[in-house]
C-alpha positions in Angstrom: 74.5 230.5 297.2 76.1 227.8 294.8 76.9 228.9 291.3 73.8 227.6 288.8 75.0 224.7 286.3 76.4 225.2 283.4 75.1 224.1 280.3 77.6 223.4 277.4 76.5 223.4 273.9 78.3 222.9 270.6 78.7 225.4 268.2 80.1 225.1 264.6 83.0 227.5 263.7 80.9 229.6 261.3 78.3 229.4 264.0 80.6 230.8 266.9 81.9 233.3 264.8 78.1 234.8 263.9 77.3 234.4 267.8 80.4 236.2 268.9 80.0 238.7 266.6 76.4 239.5 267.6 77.8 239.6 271.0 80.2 242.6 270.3 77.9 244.5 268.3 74.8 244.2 270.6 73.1 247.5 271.3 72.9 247.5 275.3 70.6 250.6 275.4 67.8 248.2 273.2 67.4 246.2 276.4 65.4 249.5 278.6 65.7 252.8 279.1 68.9 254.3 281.1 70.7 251.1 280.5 74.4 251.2 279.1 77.3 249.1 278.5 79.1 249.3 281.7 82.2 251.0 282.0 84.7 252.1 284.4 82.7 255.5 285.0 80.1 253.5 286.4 82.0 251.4 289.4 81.2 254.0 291.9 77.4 254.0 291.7 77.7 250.1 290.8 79.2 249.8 294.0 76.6 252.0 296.3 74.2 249.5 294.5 75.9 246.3 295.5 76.8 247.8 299.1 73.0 246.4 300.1 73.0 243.1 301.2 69.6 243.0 299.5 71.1 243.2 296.2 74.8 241.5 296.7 74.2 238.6 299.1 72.4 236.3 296.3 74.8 237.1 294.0 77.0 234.7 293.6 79.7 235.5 291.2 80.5 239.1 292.6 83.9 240.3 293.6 84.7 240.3 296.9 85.1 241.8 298.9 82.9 244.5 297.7 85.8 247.4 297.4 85.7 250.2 294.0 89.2 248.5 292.9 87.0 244.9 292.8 84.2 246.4 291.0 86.4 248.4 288.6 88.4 244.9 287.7 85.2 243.0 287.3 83.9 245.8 284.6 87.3 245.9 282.9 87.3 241.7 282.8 83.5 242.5 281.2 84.7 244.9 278.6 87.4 242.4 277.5 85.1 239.3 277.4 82.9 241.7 275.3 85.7 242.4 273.0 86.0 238.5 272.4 82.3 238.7 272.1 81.8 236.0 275.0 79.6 238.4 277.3 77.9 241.6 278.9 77.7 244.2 281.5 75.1 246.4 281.5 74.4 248.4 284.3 70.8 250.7 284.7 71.8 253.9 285.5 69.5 257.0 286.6 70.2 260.8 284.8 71.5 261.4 288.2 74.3 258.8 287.7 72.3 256.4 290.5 73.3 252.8 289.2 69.8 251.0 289.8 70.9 247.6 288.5 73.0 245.5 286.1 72.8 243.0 284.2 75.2 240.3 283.2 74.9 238.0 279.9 77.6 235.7 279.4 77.2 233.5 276.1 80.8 231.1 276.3 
């Protein structure tokens, strides 16, 4: 699968800085029940989710191969782009600790 295009829009400095801080202060858990910002903790069930071709093949920015240390790297690269307030991981996980999908917003 080719990656989608990109669209490319100016933003004013005052404007960036209101967007980006809206970014890092976003409340994950207001987008559905069980969903979180993910983190670390969550590569293992991330990855049993992602181990179906179902899920993973259409996908076309994932890590790959699909290993833990992959999936690890791509939440800690989310949680730093957060930081900048540039995007989000959110991953849907179950009271069991079943990851049942993610979601991934990136705004620059």
């Amino acid at each position: 699968m080719s990656a989608p295009p990109k669209t490319l829009l100016n933003a004013a400095a005052e404007e960036e800085a209101t967007i980006r801080t809206a970014v890092r202060g976003a409340s994950i858990e207001s987008l559905g029940a069980f969903r979180v910002l993910a983190e670390e903790r969550h590569a293992p069930a991330m990855l049993d989710l992602l181990q179906d071709p179902a899920v993973s093949e259409p996908i076309y920015d994932l890590p790959r191969p699909l290993m833990l240390e992959n999936v690890k790297a791509r939440i800690t690269a989310s949680l730093a782009k957060r930081r900048s307030g540039e995007a989000l991981l959110a991953v849907t996980v179950t009271p069991d600790g079943l990851a049942m999908g993610y979601s991934k917003i990136t705004v620059w």
